[in-house]
Each structure stands twice: as C-alpha cells, then as structure tokens.
C-alpha positions, 0 to 999 in steps of 0.5 A: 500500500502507498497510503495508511487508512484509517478509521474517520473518528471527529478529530478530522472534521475540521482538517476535511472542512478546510479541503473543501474548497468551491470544487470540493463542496460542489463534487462531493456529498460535503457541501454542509460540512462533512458532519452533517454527512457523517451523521447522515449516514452513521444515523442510517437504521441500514449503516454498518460501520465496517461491514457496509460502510467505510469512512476511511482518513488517508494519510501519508507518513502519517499525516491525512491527506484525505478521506475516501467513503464507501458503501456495499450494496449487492456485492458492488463497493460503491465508491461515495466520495473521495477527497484529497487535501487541495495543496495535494491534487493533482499528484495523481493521489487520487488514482493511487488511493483508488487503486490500493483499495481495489488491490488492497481492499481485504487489510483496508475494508476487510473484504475483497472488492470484485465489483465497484461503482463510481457517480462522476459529474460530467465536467469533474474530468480530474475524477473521470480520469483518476478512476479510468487509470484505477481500472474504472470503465465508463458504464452508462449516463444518468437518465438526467444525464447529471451523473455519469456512471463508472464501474470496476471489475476484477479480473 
C-alpha cells in the first residue's frame, strides 16, 4: 500500500472542512460540512460501520491527506466520495488511493472488492480520469444525464 487508512473518528472534521474548497463542496456529498454527512449516514437504521460502510482518513507518513467513503450494496463497493487535501491534487493521489483499495481492499475494508461503482459529474474530468487509470470503465449516463456512471471489475 502507498497510503495508511484509517478509521474517520471527529478529530478530522475540521482538517476535511478546510479541503473543501468551491470544487470540493460542489463534487462531493460535503457541501454542509462533512458532519452533517457523517451523521447522515452513521444515523442510517441500514449503516454498518465496517461491514457496509467505510469512512476511511488517508494519510501519508502519517499525516491525512484525505478521506475516501464507501458503501456495499449487492456485492458492488460503491465508491461515495473521495477527497484529497487541495495543496495535494493533482499528484495523481487520487488514482493511487483508488487503486490500493481495489488491490488492497481485504487489510483496508476487510473484504475483497470484485465489483465497484463510481457517480462522476460530467465536467469533474480530474475524477473521470483518476478512476479510468484505477481500472474504472465508463458504464452508462444518468437518465438526467447529471451523473455519469463508472464501474470496476476484477479480473
């Protein structure tokens, strides 16, 4: 594995707030504050942590980078979101990050991922790309066509 991850606990809110720049809030689930999305989907009756659900903070010679957010739905690992600190982007940090949970998902999630999903906005053509060099395959266009559907198979 490139990176460390861990479990998210609070401690982190504030460090992820302060990566939410304008792109950030609009492409992410962010856009209140990541409190009010942890607490939306850690209050879910349907939530597991750690069985159907992942919160991971990512960090580098441990220092966090980002957070990346999963959820398993009918053997598909649902990539939610994914965020790198601002200063960091564009490093390619992205798709590493994505590549290790795919490759390393057992010691990072504790399962093995088979099948995944990625929702892309149209114009986030840096996530585009970042899941296309992970592995990711364009699958299919929402039928508002807001949401572009990505999917990943094992080989």
């Amino acid at each position: 594995m490139t990176y460390t991850y861990i479990d998210y606990m609070p401690d982190f809110e504030t460090i992820i707030d302060s990566w939410l720049d304008e792109d950030a809030a609009y492409y992410t689930g962010f856009e209140d504050g990541f409190a009010v999305y942890y607490n939306y989907w850690a209050k879910d009756p349907n939530t597991v942590l750690g069985e159907n659900f992942w919160m991971k903070i990512i960090l580098e010679n441990s220092v966090p980078i980002g957070v990346v957010v999963l959820s398993l739905a009918d053997d598909t690992v649902d990539f939610l979101e994914l965020l790198i600190d601002p200063t960091k982007r564009g490093q390619g940090i992205g798709t590493a990050v994505i590549g290790d949970v795919l490759k390393n998902s057992k010691d990072i999630l504790g399962r093995v991922i088979d099948r995944a999903e990625a929702c892309i906005y149209p114009s986030n053509v840096p996530s585009q790309k970042a899941f296309e060099k992970a592995g990711f395959q364009f699958d299919h266009t929402h039928p508002d066509g807001d949401i572009w559907y990505y999917t990943y198979k094992a080989k």
